[in-house]
C-alpha positions in Angstrom: 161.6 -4.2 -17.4 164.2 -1.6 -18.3 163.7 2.0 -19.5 165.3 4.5 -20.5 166.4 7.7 -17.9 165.2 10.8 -19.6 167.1 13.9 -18.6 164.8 15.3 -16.2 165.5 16.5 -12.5 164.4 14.2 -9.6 161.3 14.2 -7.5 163.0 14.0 -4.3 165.2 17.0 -3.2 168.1 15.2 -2.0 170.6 13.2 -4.9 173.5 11.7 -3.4 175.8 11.2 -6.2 175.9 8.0 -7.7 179.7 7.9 -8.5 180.7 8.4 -5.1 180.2 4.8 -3.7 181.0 1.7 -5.8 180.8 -1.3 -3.9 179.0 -4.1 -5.9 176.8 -5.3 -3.1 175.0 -1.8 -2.3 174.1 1.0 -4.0 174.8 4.6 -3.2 172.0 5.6 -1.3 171.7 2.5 0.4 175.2 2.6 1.5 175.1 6.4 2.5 171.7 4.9 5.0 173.7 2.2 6.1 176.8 4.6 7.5 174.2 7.0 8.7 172.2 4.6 10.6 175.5 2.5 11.6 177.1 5.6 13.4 173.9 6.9 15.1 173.3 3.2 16.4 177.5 3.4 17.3 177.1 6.4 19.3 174.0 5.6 21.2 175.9 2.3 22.5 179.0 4.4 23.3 176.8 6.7 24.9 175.4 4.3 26.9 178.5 2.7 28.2 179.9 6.2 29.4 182.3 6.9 26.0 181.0 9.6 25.6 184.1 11.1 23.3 183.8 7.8 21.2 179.9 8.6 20.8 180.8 11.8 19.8 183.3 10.2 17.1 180.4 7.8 15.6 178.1 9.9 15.5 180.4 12.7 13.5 181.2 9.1 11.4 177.9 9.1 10.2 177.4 12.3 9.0 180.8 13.0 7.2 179.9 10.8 4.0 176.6 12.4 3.9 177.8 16.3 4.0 180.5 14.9 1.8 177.7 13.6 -0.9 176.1 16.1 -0.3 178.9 19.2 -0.8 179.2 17.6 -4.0 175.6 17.2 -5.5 175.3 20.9 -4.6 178.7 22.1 -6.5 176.8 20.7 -9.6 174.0 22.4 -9.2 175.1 25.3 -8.2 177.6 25.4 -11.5 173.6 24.3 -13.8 172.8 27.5 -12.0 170.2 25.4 -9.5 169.6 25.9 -6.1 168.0 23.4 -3.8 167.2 22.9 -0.7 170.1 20.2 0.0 172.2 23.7 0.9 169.6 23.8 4.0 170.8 20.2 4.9 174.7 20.5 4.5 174.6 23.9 6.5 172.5 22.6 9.4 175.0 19.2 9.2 177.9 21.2 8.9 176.7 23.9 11.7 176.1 21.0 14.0 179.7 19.0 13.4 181.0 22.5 13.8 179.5 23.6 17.1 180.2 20.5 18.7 176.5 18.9 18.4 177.3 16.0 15.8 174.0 14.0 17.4 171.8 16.9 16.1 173.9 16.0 12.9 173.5 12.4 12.7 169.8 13.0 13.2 169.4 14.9 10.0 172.1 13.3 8.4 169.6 9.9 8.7 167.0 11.6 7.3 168.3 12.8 4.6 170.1 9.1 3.8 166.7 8.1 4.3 165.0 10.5 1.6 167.6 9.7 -0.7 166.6 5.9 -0.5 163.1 6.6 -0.8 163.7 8.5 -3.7 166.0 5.4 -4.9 163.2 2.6 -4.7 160.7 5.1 -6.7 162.8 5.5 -9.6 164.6 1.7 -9.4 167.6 1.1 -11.5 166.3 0.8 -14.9 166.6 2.7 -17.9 164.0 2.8 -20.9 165.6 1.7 -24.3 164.9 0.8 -27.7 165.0 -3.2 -27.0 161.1 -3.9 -27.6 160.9 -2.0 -30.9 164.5 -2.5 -32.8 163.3 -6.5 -32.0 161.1 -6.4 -34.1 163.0 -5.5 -37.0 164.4 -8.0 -39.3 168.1 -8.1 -39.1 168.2 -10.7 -42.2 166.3 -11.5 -45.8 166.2 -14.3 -48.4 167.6 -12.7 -51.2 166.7 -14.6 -54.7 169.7 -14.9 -57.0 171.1 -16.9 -59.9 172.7 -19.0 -57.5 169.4 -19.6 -55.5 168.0 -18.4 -52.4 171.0 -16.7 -49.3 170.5 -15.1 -46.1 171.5 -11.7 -46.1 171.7 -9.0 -43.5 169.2 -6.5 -44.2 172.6 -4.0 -44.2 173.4 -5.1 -47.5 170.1 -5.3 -49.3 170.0 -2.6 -52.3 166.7 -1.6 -54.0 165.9 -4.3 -57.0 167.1 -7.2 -54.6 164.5 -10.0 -55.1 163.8 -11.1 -51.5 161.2 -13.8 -50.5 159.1 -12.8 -47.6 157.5 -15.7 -46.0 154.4 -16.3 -44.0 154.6 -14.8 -40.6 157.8 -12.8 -41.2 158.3 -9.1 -41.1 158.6 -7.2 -44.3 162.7 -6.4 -44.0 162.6 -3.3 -46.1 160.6 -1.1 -48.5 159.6 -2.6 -51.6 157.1 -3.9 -54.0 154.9 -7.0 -54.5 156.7 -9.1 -57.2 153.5 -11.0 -58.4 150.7 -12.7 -57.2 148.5 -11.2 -53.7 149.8 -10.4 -50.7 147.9 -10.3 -47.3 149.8 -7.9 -44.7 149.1 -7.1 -41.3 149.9 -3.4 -40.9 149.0 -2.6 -37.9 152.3 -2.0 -36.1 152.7 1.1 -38.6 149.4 2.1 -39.7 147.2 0.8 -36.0 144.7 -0.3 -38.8 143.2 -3.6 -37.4 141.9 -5.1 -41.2 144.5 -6.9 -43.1 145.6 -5.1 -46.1 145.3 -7.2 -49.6 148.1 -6.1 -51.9 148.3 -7.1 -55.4 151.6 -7.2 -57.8 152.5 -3.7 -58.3 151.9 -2.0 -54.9 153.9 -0.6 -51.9 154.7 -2.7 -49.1 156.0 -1.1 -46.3 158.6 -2.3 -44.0 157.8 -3.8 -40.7 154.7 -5.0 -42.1 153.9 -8.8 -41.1 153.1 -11.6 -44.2 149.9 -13.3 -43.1 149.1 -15.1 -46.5 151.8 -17.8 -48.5 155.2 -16.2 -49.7 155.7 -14.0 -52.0 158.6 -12.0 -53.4 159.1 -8.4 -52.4 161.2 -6.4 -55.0 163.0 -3.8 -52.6 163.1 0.0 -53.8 164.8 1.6 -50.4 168.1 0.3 -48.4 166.6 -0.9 -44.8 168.3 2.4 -43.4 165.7 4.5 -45.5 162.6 2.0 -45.0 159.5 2.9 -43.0 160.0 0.7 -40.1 163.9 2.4 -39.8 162.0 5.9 -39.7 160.1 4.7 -37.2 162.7 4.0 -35.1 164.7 7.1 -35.2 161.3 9.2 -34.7 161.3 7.3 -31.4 165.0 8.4 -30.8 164.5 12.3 -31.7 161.2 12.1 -29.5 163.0 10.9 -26.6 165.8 13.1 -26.7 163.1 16.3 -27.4 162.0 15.6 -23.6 162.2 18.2 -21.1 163.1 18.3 -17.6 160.5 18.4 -15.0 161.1 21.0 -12.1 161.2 19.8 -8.9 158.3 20.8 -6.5 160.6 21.2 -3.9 162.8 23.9 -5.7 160.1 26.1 -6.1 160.3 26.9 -2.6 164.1 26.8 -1.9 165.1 29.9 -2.2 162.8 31.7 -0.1 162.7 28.7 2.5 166.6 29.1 2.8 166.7 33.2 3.4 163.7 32.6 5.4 166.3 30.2 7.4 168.9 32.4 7.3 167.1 35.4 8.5 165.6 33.6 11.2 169.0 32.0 12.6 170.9 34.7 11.6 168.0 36.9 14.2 167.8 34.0 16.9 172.0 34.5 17.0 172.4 38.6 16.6 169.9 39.0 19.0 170.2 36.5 22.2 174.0 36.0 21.6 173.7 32.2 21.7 174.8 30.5 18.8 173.2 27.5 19.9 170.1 28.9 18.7 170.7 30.0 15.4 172.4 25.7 15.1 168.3 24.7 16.6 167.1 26.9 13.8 168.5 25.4 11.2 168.3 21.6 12.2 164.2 22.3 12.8 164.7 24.1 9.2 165.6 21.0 7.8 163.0 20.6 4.9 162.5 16.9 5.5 158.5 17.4 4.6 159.7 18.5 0.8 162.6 15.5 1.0 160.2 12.4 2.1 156.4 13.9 2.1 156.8 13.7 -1.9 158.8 10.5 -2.8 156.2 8.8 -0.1 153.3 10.4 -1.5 154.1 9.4 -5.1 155.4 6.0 -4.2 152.0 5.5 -2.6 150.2 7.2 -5.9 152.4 4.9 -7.7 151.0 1.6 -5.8 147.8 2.1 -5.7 147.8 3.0 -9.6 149.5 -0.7 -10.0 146.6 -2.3 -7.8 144.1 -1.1 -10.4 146.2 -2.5 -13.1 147.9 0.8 -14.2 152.1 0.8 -14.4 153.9 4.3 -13.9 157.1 3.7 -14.8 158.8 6.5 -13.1 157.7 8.6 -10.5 157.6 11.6 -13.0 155.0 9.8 -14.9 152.7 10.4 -12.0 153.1 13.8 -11.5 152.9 14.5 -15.3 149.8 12.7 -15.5 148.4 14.8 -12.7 148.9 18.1 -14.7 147.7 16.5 -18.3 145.1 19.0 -20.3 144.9 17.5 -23.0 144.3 13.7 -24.0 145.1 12.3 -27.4 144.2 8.5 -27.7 144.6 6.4 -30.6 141.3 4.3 -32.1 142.5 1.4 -33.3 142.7 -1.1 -30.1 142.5 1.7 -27.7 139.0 3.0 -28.3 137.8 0.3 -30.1 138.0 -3.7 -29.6 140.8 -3.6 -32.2 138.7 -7.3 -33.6 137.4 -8.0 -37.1 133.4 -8.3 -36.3 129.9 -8.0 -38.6 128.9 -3.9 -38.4 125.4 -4.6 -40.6 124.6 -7.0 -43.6 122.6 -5.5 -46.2 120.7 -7.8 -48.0 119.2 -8.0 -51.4 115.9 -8.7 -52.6 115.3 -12.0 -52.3 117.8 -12.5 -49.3 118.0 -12.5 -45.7 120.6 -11.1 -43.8 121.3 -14.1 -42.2 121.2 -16.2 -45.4 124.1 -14.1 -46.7 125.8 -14.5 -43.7 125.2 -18.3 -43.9 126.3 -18.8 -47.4 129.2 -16.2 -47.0 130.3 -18.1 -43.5 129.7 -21.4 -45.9 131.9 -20.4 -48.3 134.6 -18.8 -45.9 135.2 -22.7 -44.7 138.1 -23.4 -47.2 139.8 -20.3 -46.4 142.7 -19.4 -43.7 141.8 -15.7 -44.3 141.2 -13.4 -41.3 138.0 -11.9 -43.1 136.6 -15.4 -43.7 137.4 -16.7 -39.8 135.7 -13.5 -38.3 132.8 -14.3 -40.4 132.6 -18.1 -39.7 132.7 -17.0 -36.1 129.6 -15.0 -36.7 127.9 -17.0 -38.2 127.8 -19.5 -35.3 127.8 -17.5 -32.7 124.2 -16.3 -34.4 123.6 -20.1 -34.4 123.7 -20.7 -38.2 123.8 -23.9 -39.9 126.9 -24.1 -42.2 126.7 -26.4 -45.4 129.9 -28.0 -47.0 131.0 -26.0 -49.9 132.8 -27.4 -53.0 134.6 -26.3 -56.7 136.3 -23.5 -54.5 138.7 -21.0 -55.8 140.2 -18.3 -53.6 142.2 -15.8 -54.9 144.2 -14.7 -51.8 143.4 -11.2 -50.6 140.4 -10.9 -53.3 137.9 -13.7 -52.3 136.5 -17.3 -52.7 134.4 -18.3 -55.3 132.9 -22.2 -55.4 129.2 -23.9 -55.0 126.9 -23.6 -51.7 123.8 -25.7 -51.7 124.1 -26.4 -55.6 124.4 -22.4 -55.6 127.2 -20.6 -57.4 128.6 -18.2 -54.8 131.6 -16.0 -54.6 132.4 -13.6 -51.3 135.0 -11.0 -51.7 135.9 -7.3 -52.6 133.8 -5.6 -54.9 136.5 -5.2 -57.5 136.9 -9.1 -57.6 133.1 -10.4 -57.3 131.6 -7.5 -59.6 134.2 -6.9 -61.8 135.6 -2.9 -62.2 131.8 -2.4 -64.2 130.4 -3.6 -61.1 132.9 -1.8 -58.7 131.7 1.6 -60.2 128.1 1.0 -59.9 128.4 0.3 -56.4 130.3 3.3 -55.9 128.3 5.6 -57.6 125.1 4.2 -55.5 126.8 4.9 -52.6 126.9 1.4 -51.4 130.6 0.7 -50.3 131.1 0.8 -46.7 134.9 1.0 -45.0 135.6 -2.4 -45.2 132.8 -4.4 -46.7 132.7 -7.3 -48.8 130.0 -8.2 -50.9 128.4 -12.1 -52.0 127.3 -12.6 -55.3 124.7 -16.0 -55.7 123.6 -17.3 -59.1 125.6 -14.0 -61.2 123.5 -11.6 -58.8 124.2 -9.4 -55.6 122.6 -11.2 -52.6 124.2 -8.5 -50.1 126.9 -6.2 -48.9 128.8 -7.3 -45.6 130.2 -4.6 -43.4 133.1 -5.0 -41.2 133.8 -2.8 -38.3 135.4 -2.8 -35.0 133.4 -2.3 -32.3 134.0 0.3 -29.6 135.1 -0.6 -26.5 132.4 -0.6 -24.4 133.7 1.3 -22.0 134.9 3.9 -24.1 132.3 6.4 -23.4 132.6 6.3 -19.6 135.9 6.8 -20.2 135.9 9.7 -22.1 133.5 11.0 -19.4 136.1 10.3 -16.6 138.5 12.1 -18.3 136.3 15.5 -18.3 135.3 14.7 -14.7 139.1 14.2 -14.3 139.9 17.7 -15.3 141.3 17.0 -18.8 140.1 19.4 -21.1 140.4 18.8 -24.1 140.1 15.1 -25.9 141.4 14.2 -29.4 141.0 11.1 -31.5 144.3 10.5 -33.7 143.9 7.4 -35.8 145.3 5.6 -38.5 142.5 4.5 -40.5 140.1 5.5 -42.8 138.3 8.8 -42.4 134.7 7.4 -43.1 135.6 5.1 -39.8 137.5 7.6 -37.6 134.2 10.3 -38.7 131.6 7.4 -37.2 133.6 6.5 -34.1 134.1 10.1 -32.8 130.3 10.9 -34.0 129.7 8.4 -31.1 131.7 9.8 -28.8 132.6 13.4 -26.8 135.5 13.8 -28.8 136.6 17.3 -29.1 138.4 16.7 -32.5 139.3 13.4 -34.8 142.3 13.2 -37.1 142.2 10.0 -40.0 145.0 8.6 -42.0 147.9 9.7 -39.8 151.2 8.4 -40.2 153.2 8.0 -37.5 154.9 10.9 -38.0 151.8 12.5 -38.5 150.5 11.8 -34.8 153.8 13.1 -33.5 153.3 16.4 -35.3 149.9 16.3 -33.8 151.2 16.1 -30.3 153.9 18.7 -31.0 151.0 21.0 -32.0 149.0 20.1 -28.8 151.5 20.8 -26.6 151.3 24.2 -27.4 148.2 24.2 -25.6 149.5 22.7 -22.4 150.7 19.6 -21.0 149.6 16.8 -23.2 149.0 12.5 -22.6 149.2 10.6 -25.7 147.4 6.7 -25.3 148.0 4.1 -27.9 148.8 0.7 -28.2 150.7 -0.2 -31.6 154.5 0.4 -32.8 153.0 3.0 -35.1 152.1 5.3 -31.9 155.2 4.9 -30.2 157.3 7.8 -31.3 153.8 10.1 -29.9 154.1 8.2 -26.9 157.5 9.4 -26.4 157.0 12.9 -27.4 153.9 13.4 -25.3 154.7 14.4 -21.2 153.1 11.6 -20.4 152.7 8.3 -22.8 150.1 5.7 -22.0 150.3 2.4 -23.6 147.4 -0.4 -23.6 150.0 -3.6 -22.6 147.6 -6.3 -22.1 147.3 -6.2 -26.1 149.2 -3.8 -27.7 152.7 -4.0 -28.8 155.6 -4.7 -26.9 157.5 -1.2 -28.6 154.7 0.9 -27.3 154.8 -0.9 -23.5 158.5 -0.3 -23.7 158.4 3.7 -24.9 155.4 4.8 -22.7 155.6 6.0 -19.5 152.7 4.5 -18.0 151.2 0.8 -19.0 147.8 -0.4 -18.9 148.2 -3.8 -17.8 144.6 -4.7 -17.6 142.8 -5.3 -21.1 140.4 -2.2 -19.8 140.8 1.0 -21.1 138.2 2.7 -18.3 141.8 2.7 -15.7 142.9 5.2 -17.8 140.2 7.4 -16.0 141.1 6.0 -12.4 144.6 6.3 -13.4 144.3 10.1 -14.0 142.3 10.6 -11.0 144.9 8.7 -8.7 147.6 11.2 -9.9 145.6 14.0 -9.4 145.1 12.5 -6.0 148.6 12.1 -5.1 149.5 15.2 -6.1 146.7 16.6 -4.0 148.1 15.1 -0.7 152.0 15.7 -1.8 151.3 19.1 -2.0 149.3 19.0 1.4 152.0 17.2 3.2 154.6 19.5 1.9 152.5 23.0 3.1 151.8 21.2 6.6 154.9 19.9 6.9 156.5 23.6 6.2 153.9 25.6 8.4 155.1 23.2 11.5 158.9 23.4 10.7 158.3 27.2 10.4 156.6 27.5 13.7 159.2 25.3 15.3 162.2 27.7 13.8 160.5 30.3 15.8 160.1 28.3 19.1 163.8 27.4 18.6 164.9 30.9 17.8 163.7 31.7 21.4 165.5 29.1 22.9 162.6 26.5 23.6 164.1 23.9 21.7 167.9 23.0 21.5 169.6 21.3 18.9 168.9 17.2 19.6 165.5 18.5 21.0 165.2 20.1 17.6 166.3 17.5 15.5 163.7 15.0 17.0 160.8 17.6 16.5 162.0 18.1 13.4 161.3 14.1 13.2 158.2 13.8 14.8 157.0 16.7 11.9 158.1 13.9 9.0 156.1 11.2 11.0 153.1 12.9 10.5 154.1 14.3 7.2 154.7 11.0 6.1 151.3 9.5 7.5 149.7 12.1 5.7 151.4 11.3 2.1 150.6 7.4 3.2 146.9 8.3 2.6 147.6 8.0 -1.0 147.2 4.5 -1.2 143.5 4.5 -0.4 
């Protein structure tokens, strides 16, 4: 998986410079651990055999490339106007080379090399792109000219182009249905689940896939100006709109380094002994803020993964665990994003399950989506289908043809009633989102009513979210308003928007964020640029779309939308303990800067307290996993 590297500062506090190692075989931070651990295991050997100037020499080995990676990492910062905690390393490493100690140097030196790896395998080598989403675009088009039929890149299409779109491609560019019905699938823009019927005249959007026979697409925008094209660049001018997380760490530098200061500076002035103030500053050495949060998080970040959940990068975590607000999409998020029966209102003279059984009947001739979900209704209930014959489907309308020795026709109102009949039924109130009606013998037998069924785990998820400590929850969807208005009547759903465009959900989580830090969850192409936008974006990858997997910054992997809860509760978690570690860790480095200021603790005695404090720091972050 790649993704990209927003410009954000790190969790870890230490950032050895990538550029200053090259060798193919390792990278930077594991080379800098490998020289670090190299000259400390160098010395101790030379020690051990009596050299004690070539110890000496090793052990000085091992800390130069550090202090020099170091030296450098802070020059940048300092000219950004940042200032970290690394200064407390390359003093107490430089200190120590200087006053003859370069053990106590090595010593810190190797724990700093060994934050910086730590830090390293959270964040992993790849880069989020745009791979997933510009895939799907089509790069070429059958264009329809005197000469016949060419493949053309999409780059030199021109609106009035005659282009044949066939079955299962992806609508190339903007345009209009030539003649004829078209059945689209428009879910990567709109996250509507039904199939949108078209007839010769209308829209069609780009990006858009063909799931009925070819038909020709008169193009009215250059693929640069399409839908799908916007789409794309809203991802881009999320992504760049990003801002950089501060560093836990830094919060605490600058007071943690006069604190130092004052304390060595004291230790020397008073007592004479330089020694001590060189103690002070290698038990200063903020390893609990270096390693307690990189281990902390990496452990967050596991135990997410066991449940199913993917943080990409470690600030994904740590976003999550200060989210307030939680915008989800409906389509496939909150709801089984399937075609199924919602109610069949019968007629006089009809049972529900007889117009299911004629409908279902009838349905047998055709390929369309509508007519398999209601075949596949009709026996699961167990229904007895009969052979129908004389059909005639007009695609994206409906079927028409004998059942029984019954005239029967199943389709939209408009195509079975006739526009007469299409009024009526509007002005009785009986057209539900999405429903298709049967007409038997010339007469209405019943009205079918499609929905998509919410998850059912939806509500418990909702509920984890409150108990999480998210505040505020927001339904942002795509379809109809008559839908969106019964799905969040059903749930605790603070607000609902309907009949967004993807631009519209990204103005939505631009307003939010106003409000405080915001996590946007959806699962289709149309809700990527949100996803990027949001601080944190959560996509469903066991069945969304690839674009959305590839923008978010956390994955559902699991077809389960209840980890979402868990996930948020994990981070919180983390975060919890991180912050523990890092205040324990502190309170013990503090109270061994004062020991050492009285001379209790020299250098390589402090440097090895200064250890045993990470140990425990770092057992204490380990609990994250559980």
């Amino acid at each position: 998986m790649r993704r990209r590297r927003p410009a954000r500062a790190k969790v870890a506090t230490m950032r050895i410079p990538r550029t200053i190692f090259s060798l193919p075989a390792l990278s930077a931070p594991l080379l800098v651990l490998f020289v670090a651990v190299l000259g400390l295991a160098a010395g101790v050997v030379a020690w051990l055999t009596g050299a004690d100037h070539i110890a000496s020499l090793a052990w000085a080995a091992g800390t130069v490339p550090v202090l020099l990676a170091l030296a450098v990492d802070i020059v940048a910062s300092l000219r950004r106007g940042e200032v970290g905690l690394d200064l407390v390393a390359a003093l107490s490493m430089g200190t120590a080379l200087a006053f003859g100690e370069p053990l106590a140097a090595n010593v810190v030196a190797l724990m700093y090399a060994g934050g910086e790896q730590l830090e390293h395998l959270a964040e992993g080598r790849a880069t989020r792109d745009m791979t997933a989403l510009l895939g799907r675009v089509a790069r070429t088009a059958l264009r329809i000219d005197a000469g016949g039929m060419t493949e053309t890149p999409i780059a030199d299409l021109v609106p009035g182009d005659r282009l044949l779109v066939r079955h299962g491609e992806v609508v190339p560019v903007d345009g209009t249905l030539g003649e004829g019905r078209a059945l689209l699938d428009n879910s990567p823009l709109t996250g509507e689940s039904r199939p949108v019927e078209l007839a010769a005249g209308d829209a069609v959007a780009s990006g858009a896939t063909n799931l009925s026979d070819a038909f020709v697409l008169i193009a009215t925008r250059p693929a640069a100006e399409s839908t799908y094209a916007g789409i794309v660049r809203l991802v881009e001018q999320a992504r760049s709109s990003k801002a950089p997380m501060a560093r836990i760490a830094d919060r605490y530098a600058v007071w943690f380094l006069l604190l130092t200061l004052a304390i060595a500076g004291a230790a020397w002035g008073l007592s004479g002994d330089r020694m001590r103030a060189l103690a002070v500053l290698v038990v200063a050495t903020p390893c609990p803020l270096i390693l307690a949060l990189p281990i902390a998080i990496i452990s967050g970040m596991s135990r997410a993964a066991g449940r199913g959940v993917l943080m990409k990068q470690a600030s994904a975590l740590e976003a999550m665990s200060a989210v307030h607000t939680a915008i989800l999409d409906k389509t496939g998020t909150l709801t089984e994003g399937r075609i199924t029966i919602g109610r069949i209102d019968a007629e006089e003279g009809f049972a529900p399950d007889e117009v299911l059984r004629i409908a279902a009947s009838l349905d047998q001739a055709s390929t369309h989506v509508i007519a398999q979900a209601l075949v596949a209704a009709a026996l699961a209930r167990g229904l007895t289908l009969s052979p129908p014959s004389d059909v005639v489907e007009v695609p994206g309308a409906g079927v028409a043809g004998h059942v029984d020795g019954r005239r029967a026709a199943i389709g939209t109102f408009a195509h079975v009633l006739g526009e007469d009949g299409l009024r009526v039924a509007r002005a009785a109130g009986i057209i539900a989102a999405g429903s298709i009606v049967l007409e038997v013998d010339g007469r209405p037998a019943g009205v079918i009513v499609l929905t998509d069924p919410l998850r059912i785990d939806a509500a418990d998820t909702l509920a984890s979210l409150r108990r999480s400590g998210i505040r505020r929850l927001v339904l942002a969807s795509g379809d109809d308003e008559d839908v969106v208005t019964v799905v969040a009547g059903g749930l605790d759903i603070d607000e609902a928007f309907a009949g967004l465009a993807p631009a519209d959900k990204v103005r939505i989580v631009a307003e939010e964020k106003r409000r405080g830090p915001v996590m946007m969850v959806g699962d289709g192409v149309n809700d990527a640029p949100a996803l990027a936008l949001a601080d944190v974006g959560v996509a469903l990858g066991a069945r969304g779309a690839a674009a959305s997997s590839q923008t978010a910054d956390v994955v559902l992997l699991v077809d389960e939308i209840s980890r979402l809860g868990e996930a948020v509760e994990i981070a919180r978690r983390t975060r919890r303990i991180a912050l523990q570690s890092v205040y324990i860790g502190l309170g013990l480095s503090i109270g061994a800067m004062v020991v050492a200021a009285f001379g209790h603790l020299p250098p390589v005695a402090g440097a090895l307290t200064q250890e045993a404090i990470d140990v425990a720091v770092i057992l204490n972050a380990m609990r994250a996993l559980r």
